[in-house]
C-alpha positions in Angstrom: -25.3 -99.7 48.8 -28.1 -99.6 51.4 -29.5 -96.1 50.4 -32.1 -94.0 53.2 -34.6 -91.8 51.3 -36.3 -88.9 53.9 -40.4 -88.7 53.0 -42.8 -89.9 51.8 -44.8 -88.2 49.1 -44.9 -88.7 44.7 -41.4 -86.6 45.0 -40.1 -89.5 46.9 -41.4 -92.1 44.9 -40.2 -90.2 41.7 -36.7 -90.5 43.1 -36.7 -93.9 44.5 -38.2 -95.7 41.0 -35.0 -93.5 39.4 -32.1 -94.3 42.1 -33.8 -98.3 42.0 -32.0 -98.4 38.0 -28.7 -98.7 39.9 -27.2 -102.3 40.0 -25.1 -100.3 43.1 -28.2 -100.0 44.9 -28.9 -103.2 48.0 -31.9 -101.8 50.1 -33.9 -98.8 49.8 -35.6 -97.9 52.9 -38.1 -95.0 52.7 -38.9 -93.0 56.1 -42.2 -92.6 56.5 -42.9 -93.8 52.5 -46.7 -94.6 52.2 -48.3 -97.8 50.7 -47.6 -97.0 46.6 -43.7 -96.6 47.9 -43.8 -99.8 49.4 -43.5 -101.6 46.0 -40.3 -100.3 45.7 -38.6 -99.4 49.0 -38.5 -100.4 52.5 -41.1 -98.0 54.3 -40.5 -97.4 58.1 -42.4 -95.4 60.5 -40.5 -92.7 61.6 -41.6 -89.3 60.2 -39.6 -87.0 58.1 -39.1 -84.2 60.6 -38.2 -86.8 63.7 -34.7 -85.8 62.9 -33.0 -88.1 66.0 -34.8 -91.3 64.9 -33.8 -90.9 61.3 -30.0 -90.6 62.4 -30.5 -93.3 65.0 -31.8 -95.3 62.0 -29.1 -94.4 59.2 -26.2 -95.6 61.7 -28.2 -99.0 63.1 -28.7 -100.0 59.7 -25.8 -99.1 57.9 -26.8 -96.9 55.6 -24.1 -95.4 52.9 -26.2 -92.7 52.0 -29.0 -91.1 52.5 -31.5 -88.4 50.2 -33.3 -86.0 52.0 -36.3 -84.9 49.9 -38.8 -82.8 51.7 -38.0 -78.9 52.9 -39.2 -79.2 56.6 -36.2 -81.5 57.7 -33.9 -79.9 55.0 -34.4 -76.4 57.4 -34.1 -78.6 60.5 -30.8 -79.8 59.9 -31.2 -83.5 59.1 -27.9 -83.4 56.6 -26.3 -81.6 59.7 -27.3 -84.2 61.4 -26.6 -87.5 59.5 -23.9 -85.9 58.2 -22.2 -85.2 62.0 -22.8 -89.3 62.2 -20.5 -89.5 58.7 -23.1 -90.5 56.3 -23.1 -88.7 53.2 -25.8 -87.1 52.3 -27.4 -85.2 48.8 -29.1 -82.0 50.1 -28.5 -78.9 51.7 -27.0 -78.0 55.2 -29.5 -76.1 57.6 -27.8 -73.1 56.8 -28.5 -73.3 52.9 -31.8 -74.3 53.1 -32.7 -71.4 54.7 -33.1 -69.7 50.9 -36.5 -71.5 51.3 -37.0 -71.6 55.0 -37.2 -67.8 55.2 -38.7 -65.6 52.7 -37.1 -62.8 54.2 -33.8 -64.3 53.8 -34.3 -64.9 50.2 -35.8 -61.7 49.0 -32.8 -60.4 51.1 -30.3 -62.3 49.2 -31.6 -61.4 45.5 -31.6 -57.3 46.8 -28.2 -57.6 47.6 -26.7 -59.4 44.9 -28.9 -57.7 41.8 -30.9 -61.0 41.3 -34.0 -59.9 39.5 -37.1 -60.7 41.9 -40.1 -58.8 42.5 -39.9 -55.4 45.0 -41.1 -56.2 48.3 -41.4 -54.6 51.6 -41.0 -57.0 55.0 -43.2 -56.7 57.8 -42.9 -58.1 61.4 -46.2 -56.5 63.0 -49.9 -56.3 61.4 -50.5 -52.3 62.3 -47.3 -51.6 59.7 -48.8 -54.3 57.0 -51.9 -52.9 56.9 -51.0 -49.1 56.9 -48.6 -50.1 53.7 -51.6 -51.6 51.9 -53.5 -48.6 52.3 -51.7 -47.2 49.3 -50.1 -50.5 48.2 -50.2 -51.0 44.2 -53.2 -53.8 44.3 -52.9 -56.3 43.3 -50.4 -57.6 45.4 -48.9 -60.9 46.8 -48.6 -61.3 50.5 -46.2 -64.1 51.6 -45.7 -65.8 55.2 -41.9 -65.9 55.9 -41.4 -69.3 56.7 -42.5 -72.6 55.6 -46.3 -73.5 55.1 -46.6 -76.5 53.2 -46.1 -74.8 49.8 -49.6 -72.6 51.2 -48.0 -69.4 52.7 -49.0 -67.1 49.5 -52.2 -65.7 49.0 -52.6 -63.2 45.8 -54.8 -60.8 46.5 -56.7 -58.9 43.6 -58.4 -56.4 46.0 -56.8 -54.5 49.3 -59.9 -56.5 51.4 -58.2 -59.3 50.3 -54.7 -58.4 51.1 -55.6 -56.9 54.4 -57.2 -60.6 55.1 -54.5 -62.4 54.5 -52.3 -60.3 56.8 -54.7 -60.8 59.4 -54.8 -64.7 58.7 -51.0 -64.8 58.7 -50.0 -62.5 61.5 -53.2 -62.5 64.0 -55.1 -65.7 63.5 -51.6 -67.7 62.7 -53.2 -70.0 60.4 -49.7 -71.0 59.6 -48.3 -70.4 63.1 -45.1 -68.7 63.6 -44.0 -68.5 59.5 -46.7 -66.3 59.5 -45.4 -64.2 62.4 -43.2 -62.0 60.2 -44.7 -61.8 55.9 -43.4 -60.0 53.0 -45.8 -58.3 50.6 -44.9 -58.0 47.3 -45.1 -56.7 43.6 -47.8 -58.5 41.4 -45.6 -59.6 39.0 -47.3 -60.7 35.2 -46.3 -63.8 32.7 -45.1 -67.3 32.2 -44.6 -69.0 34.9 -41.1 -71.9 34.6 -40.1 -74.0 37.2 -36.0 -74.9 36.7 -34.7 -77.6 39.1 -31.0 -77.7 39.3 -27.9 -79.8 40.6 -25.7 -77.7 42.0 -22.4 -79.2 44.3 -21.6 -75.5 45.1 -19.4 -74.9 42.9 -21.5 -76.2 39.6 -24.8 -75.7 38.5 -26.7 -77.8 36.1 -30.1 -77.0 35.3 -32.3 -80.1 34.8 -35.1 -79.7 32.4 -37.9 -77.2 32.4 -41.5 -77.8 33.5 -44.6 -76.3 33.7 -47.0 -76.4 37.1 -50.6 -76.4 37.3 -51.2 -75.2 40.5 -55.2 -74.7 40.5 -57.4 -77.1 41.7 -60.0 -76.6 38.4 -59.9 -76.6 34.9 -58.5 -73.5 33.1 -56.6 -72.5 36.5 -59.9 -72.1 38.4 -60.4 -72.9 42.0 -58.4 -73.2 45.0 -54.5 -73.2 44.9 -53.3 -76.7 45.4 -49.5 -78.0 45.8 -49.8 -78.9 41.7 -52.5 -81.0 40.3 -50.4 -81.6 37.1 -46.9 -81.1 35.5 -45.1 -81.2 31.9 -42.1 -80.7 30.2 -40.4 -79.3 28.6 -42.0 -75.8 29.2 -42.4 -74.3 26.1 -41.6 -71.0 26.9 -38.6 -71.6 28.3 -36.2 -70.7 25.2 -32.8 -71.6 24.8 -32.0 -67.7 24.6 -34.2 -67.0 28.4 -32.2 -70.5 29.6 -29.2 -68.4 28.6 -30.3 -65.1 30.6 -31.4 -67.3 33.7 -28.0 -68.6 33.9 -26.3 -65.6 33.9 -28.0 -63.5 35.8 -30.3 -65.7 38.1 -28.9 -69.3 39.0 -24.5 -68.9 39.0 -25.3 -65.3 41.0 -27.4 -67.5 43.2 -24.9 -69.9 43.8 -22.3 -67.3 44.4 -24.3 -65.0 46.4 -24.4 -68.5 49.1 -21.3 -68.9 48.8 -20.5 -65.2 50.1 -22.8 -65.2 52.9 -21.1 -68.5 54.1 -24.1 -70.8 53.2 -23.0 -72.9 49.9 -25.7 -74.9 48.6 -25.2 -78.5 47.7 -28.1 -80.5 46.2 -31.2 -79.3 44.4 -31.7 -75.8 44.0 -35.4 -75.3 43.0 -35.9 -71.9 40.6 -39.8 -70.5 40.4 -39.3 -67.9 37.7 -41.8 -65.8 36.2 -41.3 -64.8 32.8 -42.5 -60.8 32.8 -42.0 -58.3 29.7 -38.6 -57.4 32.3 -37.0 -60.3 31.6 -37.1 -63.6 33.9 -37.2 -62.9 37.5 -37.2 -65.6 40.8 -40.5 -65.7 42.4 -39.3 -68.0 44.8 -36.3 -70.7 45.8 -36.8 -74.2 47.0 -33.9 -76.3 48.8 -35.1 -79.5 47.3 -37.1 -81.1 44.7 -40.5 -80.1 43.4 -43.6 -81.7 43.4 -45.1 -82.8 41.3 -42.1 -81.1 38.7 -40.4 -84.0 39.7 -42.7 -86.2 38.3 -41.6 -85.3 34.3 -38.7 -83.9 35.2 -36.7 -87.2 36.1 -38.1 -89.5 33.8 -36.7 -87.4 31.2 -33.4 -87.7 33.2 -30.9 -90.3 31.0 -28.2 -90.1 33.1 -27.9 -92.1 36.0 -29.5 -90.1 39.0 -27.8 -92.2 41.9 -24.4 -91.4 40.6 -25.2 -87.7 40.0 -26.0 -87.3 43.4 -23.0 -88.9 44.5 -20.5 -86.8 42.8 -22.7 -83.9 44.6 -22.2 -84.7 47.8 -18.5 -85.3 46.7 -18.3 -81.7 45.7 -17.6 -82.8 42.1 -20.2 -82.3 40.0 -19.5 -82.9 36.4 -22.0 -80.9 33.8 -21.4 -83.4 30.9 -22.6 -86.3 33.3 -26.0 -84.8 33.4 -28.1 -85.7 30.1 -31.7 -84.9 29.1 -34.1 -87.4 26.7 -35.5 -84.6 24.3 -38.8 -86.3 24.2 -41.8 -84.6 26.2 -43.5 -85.8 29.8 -47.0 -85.3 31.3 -47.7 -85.7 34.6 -51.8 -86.0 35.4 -52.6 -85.7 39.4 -55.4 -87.7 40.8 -56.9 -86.3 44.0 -59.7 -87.1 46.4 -62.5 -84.9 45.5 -62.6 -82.1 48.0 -58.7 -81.4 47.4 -57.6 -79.1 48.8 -60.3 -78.9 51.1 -62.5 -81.4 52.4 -61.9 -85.0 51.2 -63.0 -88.6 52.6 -59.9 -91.5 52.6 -59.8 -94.7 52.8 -61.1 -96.3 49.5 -59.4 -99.2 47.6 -57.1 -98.1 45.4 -56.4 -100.2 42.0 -53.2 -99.2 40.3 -52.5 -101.8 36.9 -48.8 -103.2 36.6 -48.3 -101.1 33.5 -49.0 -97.7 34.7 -46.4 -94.8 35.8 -47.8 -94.2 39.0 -46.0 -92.5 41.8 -48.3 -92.5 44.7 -48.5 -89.6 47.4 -51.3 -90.2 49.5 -51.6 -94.0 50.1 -51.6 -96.4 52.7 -52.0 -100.3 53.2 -54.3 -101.3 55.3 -54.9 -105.1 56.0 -53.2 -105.9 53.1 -55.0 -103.6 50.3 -53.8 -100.5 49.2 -56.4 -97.3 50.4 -56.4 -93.8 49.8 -54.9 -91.8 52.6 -54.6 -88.0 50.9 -55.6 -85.1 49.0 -52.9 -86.0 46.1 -53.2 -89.9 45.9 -50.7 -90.7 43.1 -49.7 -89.1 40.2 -49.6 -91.0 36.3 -46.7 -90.1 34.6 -46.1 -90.6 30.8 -43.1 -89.5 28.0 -43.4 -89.7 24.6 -41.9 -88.0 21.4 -44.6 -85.0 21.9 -46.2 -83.2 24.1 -49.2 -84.1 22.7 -48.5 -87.9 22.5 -47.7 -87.7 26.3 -50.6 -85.6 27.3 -53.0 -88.1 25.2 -51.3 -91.8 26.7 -51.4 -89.9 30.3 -55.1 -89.7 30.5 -55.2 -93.0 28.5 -53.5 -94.7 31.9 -55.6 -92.4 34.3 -58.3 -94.1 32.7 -57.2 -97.3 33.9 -56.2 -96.1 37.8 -59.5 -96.1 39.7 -60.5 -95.4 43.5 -63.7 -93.9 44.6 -64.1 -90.2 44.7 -61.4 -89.4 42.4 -61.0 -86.1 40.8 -58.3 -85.0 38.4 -58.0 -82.1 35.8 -58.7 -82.5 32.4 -56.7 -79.9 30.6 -53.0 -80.4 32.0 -50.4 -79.5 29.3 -53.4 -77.8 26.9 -51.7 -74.0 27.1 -48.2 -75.7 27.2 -49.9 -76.8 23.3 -51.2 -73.8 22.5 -47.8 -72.0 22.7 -46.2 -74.9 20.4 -49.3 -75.0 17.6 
């Protein structure tokens, strides 16, 4: 099979090292990819949102199926597309991915159908926004509607700050028009879990739990960044809360799409915050995770190609899916600066017997440089957590590149919780 994967971030090489165990698999061609994916997939120049190049690609070279990883052609339409040209595809049609494109249309969704989410308000000018937060309950999170590069939420722990992030959103469009309409909502308290599931429409599988590490510094300090770090299992994720999530939150999900018209086919990403409630969705994604990705398929003992096949098939088979119950740390190394200012370009040495899936790479006359904030992630599963945590900094150790940053406490609450 000549297989087309859309992106070109860790996500994507997460999912091209897994689909490569397939003795099915011919080519894999990666559009854009970046220099780590090279390795392991043919990397072309045509970015992921150049939705008409990628279809005029797929049918020029054949391809029998194609993965569309990243959200901004997901809401675009590039299944639509690719699929209008009949190549199958695994991900969702424009009209399903809207349960990430618009923030509105999700928070919409969970009222309707009595999925537990935090209360909101919507807003579509800045005079209404910032008369609500004059009495708003503070804190309070204030969200742009559409996408923004996993950046569109600010959480604001005084009404200064919540009136500024209005402003940002809606006057000085730092995100452009998903910021033209924003949804402020409850400050909700507790674990946070991130679920990614298969789901053909019909089915829903969740795929093992992981936990995020979203702030740039040790103990959650700093900027928020799109995840310096990952593991799994997340030990607060129970068997007994897995149970409640599936009956209230991800097969209502399903079925609420379904009833508005919009069934989604593919991954269905669940942000879940674990308050004294019960769970509740802090947000959907249409796709993959990053960098949950990064533990969450290694862990995957089934074989993902296939998986994804019977999904776009619309036959989906729960006893297909298996889960290795060892333990996976994922340790992100970024250029100092992330997320804010950062210099490229430097030589980047990654040894043969690493797990690294790269992000932010390029090759440039013939040696792989730094070309990102989140340059490559090191990826390791052992028996434990702790074993994992431990033989992931171990490799880190060996991955170097000048100006390199990376945290140094990834998993250590996830340990906490399990001593």
């Amino acid at each position: 099979m000549n297989i087309l994967v859309v992106g070109g971030g860790g996500r994507e090489h997460a999912i091209i090292k897994k689909i490569k165990e397939n003795k099915k698999v011919k080519k894999i061609y990666a559009l854009p990819g970046n220099g780590g994916i090279a390795r392991d997939a043919i990397c072309v120049d045509i970015g992921a949102k150049e939705i008409d190049k990628i279809t005029e690609f797929a049918v020029e070279n054949k391809i029998d199926f194609a993965i569309v990883a990243p959200d901004d052609p997901l809401v675009l339409g590039c299944v639509d597309a690719l699929n209008e040209k009949g190549i199958k595809c695994f991900g969702p049609k424009a009209n399903a991915a809207i349960i990430e494109g618009s923030k509105i249309f999700s928070k919409n969704l969970m009222k309707k159908y009595n999925i537990p989410t935090a209360q909101y308000e919507v807003f579509e000018n800045k005079e209404d926004a910032l008369k609500y937060l004059e009495d708003a309950p503070i804190p309070t999170v204030i969200k742009a509607d559409g996408l923004a590069l996993g950046k569109g939420v600010v959480i604001a722990m005084t009404r200064d700050e919540a009136k500024d992030a209005v402003k940002s959103m809606m006057e000085d469009k730092i995100f452009g028009e998903s910021g033209s309409k924003i949804v402020i909502e409850e400050f909700l308290e507790g674990p946070e879990v991130s679920v990614l599931s298969f789901t053909d429409g019909k089915t829903v599988v969740p795929m093992i739990s992981s936990m995020d590490h979203k702030r740039a510094l040790d103990n959650d300090e700093g900027l928020n960044t799109g995840g310096m770090g990952t593991i799994a299992p997340n030990p607060y994720y129970t068997k007994e809360i897995a149970d409640e999530c599936m009956e209230k939150i991800f097969i209502p999900t399903i079925d609420a799409m379904n009833k508005e018209g919009r069934t989604f086919s593919g991954c269905l990403y669940f942000g879940l915050m674990l308050t004294k409630d019960g769970p509740k969705v802090i947000e959907y994604n249409c796709r993959f995770g990053d960098p949950e990705t990064q533990v969450v398929l290694p862990l995957l003992e089934s074989d993902l190609l296939d998986i994804m096949l019977d999904i776009a098939d619309g036959r989906l088979y729960a006893d297909k899916v298996e889960f290795s119950k060892k333990s996976a740390c994922c340790v992100v190394m970024a250029s100092n600066g992330y997320p804010g200012k950062y210099e490229t370009g430097f030589k980047l040495n990654i040894p043969e017997d690493v797990n690294a899936y790269v992000a932010g790479a390029k090759i440039k006359e013939g040696t792989l440089v730094t070309s990102g904030g989140r340059v490559l992630g090191v990826t390791c599963k052992a028996d434990t957590l702790k074993e994992a945590i431990d033989k992931a900094y171990e490799d880190v150790k060996k991955v170097s590149f000048e100006n390199s940053y990376y945290r140094k406490d990834i998993g250590q609450k996830a340990l906490k919780i399990l001593n």
